[in-house]
N, C-alpha and C positions, 0 to 999 in steps of 0.2 A: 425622237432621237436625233442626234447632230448629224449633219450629213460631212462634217467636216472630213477631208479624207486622215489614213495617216501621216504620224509626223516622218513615219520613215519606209514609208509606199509598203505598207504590210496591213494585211489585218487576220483574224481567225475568223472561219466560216465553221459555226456549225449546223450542219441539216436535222431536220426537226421531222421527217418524213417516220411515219407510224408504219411497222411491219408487220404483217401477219406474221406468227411462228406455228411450226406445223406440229401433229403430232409422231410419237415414233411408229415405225413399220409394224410391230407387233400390233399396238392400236389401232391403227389405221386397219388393220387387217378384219381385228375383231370387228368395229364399229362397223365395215363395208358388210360383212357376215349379220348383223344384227338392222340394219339401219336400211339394206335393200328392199325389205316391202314395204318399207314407209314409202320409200324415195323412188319404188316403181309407183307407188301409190298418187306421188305427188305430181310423178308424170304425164296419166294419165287424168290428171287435174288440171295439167298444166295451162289449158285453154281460160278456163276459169280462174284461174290464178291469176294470169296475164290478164284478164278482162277486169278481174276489182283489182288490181294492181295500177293497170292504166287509170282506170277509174279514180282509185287515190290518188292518183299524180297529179290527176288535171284537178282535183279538189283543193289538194295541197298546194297549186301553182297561188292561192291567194297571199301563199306566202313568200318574200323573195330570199331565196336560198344563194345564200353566199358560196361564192365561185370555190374550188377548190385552187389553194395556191400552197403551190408545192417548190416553190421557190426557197433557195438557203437563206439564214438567216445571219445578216452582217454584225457578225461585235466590232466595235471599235474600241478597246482600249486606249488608242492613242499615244503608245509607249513606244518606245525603241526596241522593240520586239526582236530586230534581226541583226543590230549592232551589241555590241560586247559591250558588259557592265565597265562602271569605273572600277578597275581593281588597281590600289596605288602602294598596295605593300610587293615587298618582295616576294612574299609567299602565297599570295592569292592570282590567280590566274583569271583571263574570261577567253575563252577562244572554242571553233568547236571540233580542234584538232585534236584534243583531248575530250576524255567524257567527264560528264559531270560529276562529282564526289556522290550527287543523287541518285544516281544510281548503284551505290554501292549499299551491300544489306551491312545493318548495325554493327553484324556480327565481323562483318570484314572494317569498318570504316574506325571502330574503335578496338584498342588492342591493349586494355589495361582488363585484365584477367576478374579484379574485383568487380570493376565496375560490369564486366559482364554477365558477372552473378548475380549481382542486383538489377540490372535490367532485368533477366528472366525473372527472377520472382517479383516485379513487378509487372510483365506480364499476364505472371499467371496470379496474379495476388488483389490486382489495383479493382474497385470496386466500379469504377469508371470507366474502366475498358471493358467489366464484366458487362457492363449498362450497355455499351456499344455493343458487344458483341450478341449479347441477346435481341437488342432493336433489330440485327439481320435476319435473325429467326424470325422474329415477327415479321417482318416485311418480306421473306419468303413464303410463309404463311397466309399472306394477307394476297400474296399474287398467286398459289393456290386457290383463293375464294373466287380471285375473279376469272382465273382458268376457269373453274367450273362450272362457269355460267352460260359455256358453250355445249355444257352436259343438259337434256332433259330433265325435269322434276317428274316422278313417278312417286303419286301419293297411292296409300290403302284407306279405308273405311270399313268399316261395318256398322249397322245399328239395328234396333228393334222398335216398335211402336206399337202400339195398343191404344186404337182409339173407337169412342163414340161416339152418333149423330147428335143426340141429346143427353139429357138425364133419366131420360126413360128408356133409353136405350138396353134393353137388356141381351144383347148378340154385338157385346164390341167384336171389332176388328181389329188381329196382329198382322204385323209385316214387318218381315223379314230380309234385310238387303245386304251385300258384299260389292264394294266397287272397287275396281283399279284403275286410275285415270292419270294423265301425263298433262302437268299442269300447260299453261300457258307457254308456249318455248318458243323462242322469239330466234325467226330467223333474220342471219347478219347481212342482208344485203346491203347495207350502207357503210357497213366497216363500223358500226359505233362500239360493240361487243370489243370488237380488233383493237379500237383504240383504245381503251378500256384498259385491257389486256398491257398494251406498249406502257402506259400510261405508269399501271401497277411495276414492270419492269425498270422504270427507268426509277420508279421510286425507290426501289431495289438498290441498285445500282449508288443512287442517290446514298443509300443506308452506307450502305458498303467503304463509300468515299469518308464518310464521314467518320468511320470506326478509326480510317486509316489515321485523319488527323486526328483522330485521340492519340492513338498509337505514338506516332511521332511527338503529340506535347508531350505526351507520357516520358518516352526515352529521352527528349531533352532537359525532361525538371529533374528527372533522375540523374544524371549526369551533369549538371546543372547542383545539383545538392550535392551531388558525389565529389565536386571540384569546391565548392566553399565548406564541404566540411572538414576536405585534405586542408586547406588554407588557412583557417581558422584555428584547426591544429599547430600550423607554421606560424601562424602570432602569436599563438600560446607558447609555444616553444621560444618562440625570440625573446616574447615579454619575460617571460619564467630566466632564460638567461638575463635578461637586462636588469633584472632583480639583483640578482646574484653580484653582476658588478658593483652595482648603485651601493648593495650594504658593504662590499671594500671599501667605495668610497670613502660610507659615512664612517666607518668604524677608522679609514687614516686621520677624516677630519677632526672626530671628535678627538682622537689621541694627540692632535696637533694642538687642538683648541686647549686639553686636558693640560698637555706642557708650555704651553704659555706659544706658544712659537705663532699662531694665528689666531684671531679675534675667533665672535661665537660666530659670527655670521655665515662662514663656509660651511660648519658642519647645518646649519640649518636651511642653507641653500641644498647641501647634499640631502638631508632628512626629505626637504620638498620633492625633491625630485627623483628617490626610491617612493615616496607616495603615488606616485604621477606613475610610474612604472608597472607598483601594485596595482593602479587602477586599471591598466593596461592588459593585464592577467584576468583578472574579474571580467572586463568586457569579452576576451578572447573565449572564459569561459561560459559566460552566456549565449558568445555566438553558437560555439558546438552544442550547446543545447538545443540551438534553435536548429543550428544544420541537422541536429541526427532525429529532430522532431518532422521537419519536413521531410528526411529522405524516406524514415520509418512509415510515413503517412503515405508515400507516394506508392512505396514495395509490398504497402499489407500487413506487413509481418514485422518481426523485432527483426532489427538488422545482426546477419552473425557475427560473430566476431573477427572471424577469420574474412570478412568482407567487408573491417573496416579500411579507411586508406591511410596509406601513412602521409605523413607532414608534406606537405608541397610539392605535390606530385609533378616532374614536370612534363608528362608525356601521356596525352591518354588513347592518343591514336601515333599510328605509324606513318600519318600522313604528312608529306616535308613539303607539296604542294597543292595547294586546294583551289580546284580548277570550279570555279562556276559555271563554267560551259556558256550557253547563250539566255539571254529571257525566253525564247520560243521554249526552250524543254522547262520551262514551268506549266505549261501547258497538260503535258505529261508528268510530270512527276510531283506537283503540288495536290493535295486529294481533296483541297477546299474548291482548288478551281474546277477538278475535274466535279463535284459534286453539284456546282453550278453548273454546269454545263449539263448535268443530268436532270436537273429540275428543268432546265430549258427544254431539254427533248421532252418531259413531262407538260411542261407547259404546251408544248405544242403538237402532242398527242390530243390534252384537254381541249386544244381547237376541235378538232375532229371530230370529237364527241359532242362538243356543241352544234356545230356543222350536222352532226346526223340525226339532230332532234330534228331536223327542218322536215325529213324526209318519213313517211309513213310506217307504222309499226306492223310487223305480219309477224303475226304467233302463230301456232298449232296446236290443237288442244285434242283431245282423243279420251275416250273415259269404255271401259268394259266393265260390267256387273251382274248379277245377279238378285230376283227378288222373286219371293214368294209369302201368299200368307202362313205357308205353314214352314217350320226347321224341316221337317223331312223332305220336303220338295223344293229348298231351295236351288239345289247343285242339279236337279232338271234339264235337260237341254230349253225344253219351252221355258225357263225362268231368263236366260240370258238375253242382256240388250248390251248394243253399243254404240257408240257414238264417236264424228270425226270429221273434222274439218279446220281450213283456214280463217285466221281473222283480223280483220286490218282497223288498226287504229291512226286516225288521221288528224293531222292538227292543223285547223282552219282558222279558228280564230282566237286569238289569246292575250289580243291587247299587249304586244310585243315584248315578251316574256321570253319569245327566242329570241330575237334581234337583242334585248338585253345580255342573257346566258353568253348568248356570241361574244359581245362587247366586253362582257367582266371577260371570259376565256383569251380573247385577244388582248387586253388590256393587262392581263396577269402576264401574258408569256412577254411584253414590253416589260413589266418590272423583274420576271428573272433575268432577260435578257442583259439590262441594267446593273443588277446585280453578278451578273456573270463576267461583264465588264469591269465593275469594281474589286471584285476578287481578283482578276488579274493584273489592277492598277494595285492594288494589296500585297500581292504578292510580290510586285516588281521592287516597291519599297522597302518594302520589309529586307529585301535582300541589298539592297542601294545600302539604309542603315547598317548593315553587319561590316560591310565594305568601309563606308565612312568612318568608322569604329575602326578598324583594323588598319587603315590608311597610315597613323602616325605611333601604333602601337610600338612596334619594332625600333622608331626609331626615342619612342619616350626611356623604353626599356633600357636604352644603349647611353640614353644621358643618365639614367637614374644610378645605373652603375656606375660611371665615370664621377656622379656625386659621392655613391657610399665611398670609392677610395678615396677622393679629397676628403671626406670629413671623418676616416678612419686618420687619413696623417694628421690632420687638425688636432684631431683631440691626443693622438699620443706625442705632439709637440706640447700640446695644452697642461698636459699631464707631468709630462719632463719638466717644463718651466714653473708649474704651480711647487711641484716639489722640489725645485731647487730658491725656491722664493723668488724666482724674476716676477712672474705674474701672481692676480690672483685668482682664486677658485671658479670665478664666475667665467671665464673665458675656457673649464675645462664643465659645465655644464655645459654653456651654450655647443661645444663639439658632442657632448653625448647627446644634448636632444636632437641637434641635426642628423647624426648620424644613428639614432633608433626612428627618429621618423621618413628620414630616406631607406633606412631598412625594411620599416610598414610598406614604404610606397613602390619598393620591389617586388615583395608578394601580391599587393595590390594589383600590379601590371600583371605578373605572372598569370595572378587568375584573372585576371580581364582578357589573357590572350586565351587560355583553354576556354571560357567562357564562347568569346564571340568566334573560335571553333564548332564549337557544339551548336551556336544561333545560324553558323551558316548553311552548315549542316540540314539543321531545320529548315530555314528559311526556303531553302531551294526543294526540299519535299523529300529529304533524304530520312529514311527511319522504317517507312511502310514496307510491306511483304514484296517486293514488286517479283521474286522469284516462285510467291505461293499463287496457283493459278484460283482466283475467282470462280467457285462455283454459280454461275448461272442458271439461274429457273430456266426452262423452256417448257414450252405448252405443252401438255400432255391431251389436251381435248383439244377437237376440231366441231369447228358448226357446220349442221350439215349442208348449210349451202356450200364449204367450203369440200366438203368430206369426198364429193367425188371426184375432184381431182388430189390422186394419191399422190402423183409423182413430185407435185410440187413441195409437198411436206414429206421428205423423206428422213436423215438422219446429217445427210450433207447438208443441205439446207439449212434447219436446224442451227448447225452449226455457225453457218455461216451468216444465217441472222444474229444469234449469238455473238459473235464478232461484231457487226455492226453497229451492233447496239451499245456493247461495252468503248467503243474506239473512242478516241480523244477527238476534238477538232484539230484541223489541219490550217497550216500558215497560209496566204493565199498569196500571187504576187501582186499588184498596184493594178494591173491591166484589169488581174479577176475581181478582185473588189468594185473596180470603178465601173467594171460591167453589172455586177448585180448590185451595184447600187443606183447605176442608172435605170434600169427595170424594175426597179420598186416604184410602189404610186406611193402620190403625192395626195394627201388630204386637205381639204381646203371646208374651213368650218364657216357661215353664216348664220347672221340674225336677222331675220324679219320679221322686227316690228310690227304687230296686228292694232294695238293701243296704249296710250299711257296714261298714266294712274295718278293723281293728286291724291294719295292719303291723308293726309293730314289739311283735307279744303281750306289751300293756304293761297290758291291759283299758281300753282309751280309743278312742275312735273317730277314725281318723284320717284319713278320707275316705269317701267315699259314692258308689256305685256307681246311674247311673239312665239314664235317656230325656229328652233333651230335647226339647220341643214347640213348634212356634212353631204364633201361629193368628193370621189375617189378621182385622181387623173393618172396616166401613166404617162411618164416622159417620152418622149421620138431619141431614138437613137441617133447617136451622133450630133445631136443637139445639145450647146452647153447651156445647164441653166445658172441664170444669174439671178442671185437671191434680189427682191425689189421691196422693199421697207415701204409698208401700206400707212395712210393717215387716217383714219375715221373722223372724220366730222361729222359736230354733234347734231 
């Protein structure tokens, strides 16, 4: 990653730190009621424990266990993060004395009545939102599975058997067994269960973000189709009139041509150019096909009638300035970026859990039964046995199969990281274009107009003069085509300015629920290493991990960045050559056989490093 600082002493810190979440107080209550004579059990084991526990550590010491680093994690997008966008229209704002248009719900931000009908039934209709919002069920689901992995397994059994010593055996033997036994259950002392646990959470979360930016393409295609289908009505409309003039026309030319008074040539210039008009009709009406095909696709359902729009709408919101606020509140209110940022907390959960392979496995296993040769004596007191104890699994040697796990884990949360920095370089653009777009809209609008009135006088001087014979015909075409295709190129604008409305709209993350609150999984099981301390997992708690978890990254200022960026180590990769290889016995060397090394360093504080450009000679 570039160590380069910001371009405008800013960066986003997010922390990657994995949290336990507690169970609730009723649970907690039960499980201390059920779970105490285990855990007086383990107690008074506890000596033993501790003796194969030490035991495996100094076993385990063969491996070298990566330090925990709990340090934040620096994005650098490298953008103008705390400076105001270019906004160069009149009616676009950047400043954070006002709030964002992002923050405002759909339902307030747009205030054409139709279009809000079809929003909702595209809500509740679109097959792609339906997609999203079921992946959250799943992923709520899927972080239930790994909750319960901090549950016990408690299997049943029974069987029968009826066997012989030989073939001659004429006195086989049956037997008869019932068992109840609590599988393998692996206590969490190393937090890998816990991270586990964060891991499924932030995937969660992850899910969650991602519905939102459907949501939002969603309401903008929709409104988005809703404004070229009004427009595409308003060329039909225009073209439908420019007909109606064009056959005056030809029907004065021809009568002119018919009484001798002008050649054929006008009335066939007129005839050309009601064809050209026609055609203009036809296109208008293939667009409204195509608009009422895309909105009908976007809502679900056949569009009502009473929700279609009329001709050239010119108002679809109530908004007279659209304040883009600053680029830091895309941080908050884009759901792509927050959703990178939740794979990153994911990514750097999945450290942890690489981290805790290093460290030795203790389960507990327990089994009670029952056996006899005969059914009626099974349920005996003398038929029951039991059994119970710890059991530690250690990983000694494995031909670096963790130091790898480690390496892909660490090397994944570098590429969300990357990627969580290009989503915010994404997002900042995206929003730059909307701006550049709207920069000279207002003032193209304000010439196009000042064209239609010159070429409305044009052509009714063109019209006066053709039919008093000063000029001829062609000089009163050329003012009607100017003057119907500076009328195309009004609608044109029009909808280019509601358009890159509803883009900025989007761009800046305005559309998501941000008033419906997030329901958050929280853990409903505890492991019992954790299970005796109640207070820590209470309901407050809870909660407030909950919070944590959900919360965006925060802005940092220059000093904080430049701090935890000088306390990151610095990796420094070597080769050492063991030998080199002539393949092709040509006497030349044609590769080189060695060890690669990597060695971790940490900067001295207060010391500035200066980057030094290394030569390898061969």
């Amino acid at each position: 990653m570039s160590s380069q600082p910001f371009t405008t002493n800013s960066a986003a810190v997010v922390t990657t730190t994995a949290h336990v979440r507690p169970m609730s107080g009723e649970q907690a209550a039960l499980v201390a009621r059920f779970a105490s004579p285990t855990i007086a059990r383990v107690r008074r084991n506890s000596v033993r424990l501790i003796s194969l526990t030490a035991l495996a550590m100094s076993m385990a010491a063969c491996n070298t266990i990566p330090k925990a680093d709990s340090r934040p994690v620096l994005a650098e997008p490298n953008i103008p993060i705390e400076q105001s966008y270019g906004a160069f229209d009149k009616e676009t704002a950047s400043n954070a004395a006002q709030p964002s248009i992002a923050g405002q719900r759909w339902q307030n931000f747009y205030s054409d009545e139709r279009l809000k009908g079809l929003i909702a039934l595209g809500l509740e209709n679109n097959k792609d939102f339906e997609s999203a919002r079921l992946a959250i069920e799943k992923a709520r689901a899927q972080y239930q599975i790994t909750d319960i992995n901090d549950l016990p397994t408690i299997n049943g059994s029974g069987g029968y058997t009826r066997q012989a010593q030989n073939r001659t055996d004429k006195n086989p033997n049956s037997s008869y067994n019932v068992n109840l036994g609590l599988a393998n259950y692996e206590l969490d002392f190393w937090g890998k269960i816990a991270s586990l646990k964060d891991q499924a959470l932030q995937n969660f979360l992850a899910t969650t973000a991602a519905k939102d930016s459907t949501q939002i393409s969603l309401i903008s295609n929709i409104a988005q189709s809703y404004a070229n289908l009004s427009y595409s009505l308003a060329q039909l409309k225009l073209a439908e009139a420019t007909v109606e003039s064009r056959e005056r026309s030809l029907f004065i030319a021809t009568k002119r041509f018919e009484a001798g008074i002008d050649p054929r040539l006008p009335s066939l210039q007129a005839s050309a150019s009601l064809e050209n008009a026609k055609l203009a009709v036809l296109r208008a009406q293939s667009s409204i096909l195509t608009s009422r095909n895309a909105l009908q696709y976007l809502i679900g359902a056949p569009i009502p009638n009473e929700l279609i729009p009329t001709p050239a709408v010119s108002n679809i919101t109530s908004q007279k300035i659209f304040n883009a606020g600053l680029p830091s509140e895309l941080l908050r209110y884009r759901p792509d970026v927050l959703q990178a940022e939740y794979n990153l907390k994911a990514a750097g959960a999945n450290i942890e859990v690489a981290r805790a392979s290093y460290f030795p496995s203790i389960s507990l296993a327990s089994s009670i039964g029952v056996s006899s040769g005969s059914l009626d004596d099974l349920f005996k007191s003398g038929a029951v046995g039991w059994s119970f104890g710890p059991s530690i699994s250690v990983p000694i040697f494995d031909a670096g199969r963790l130091d790898a796990e480690y390496d892909v884990a660490r090397i994944e949360r570098e590429q969300t990281l990357a990627n969580y920095e290009g989503s915010i370089q994404t997002a900042f653009r995206e929003v730059s274009d909307v701006l550049a777009t709207r920069a000279t809209l207002g003032e193209q609008l304000e010439a196009q107009y000042r064209l239609q009135d010159n070429f409305e006088q044009t052509y009714q001087i063109a019209d006066a003069r053709f039919k008093a014979g000063i000029s001829n015909y062609l000089d009163v075409l050329d003012a009607q085509r100017s003057l119907f295709s500076t009328q195309q190129g009004i609608l044109d604008l029009e909808l280019q300015k509601l358009v890159s409305q509803i883009e900025l709209y989007q761009a800046l993350g305005g559309g998501a629920n941000l008033d419906v609150p997030t329901v958050i999984p929280v853990p409903q099981h505890t492991n019992l290493v954790q299970a005796v301390n109640f207070p820590a997992y209470s309901n407050k708690t809870k909660a407030a991990n909950a919070i944590d978890a959900a919360s965006s990254a925060r802005v940092a200022s220059v000093q904080e960045a430049q701090a935890i960026k000088q306390s990151q180590p610095s990796e420094i990769t070597t080769f050492n050559p063991r030998a080199v290889v002539d393949v092709n016995n040509d006497g030349k060397t044609d590769a080189a056989v060695g060890v690669i090394t990597e060695e971790t360093t940490f900067k001295e504080a207060g010391v500035e490093q200066v980057p030094v450009t290394q030569i390898n000679e061969p």
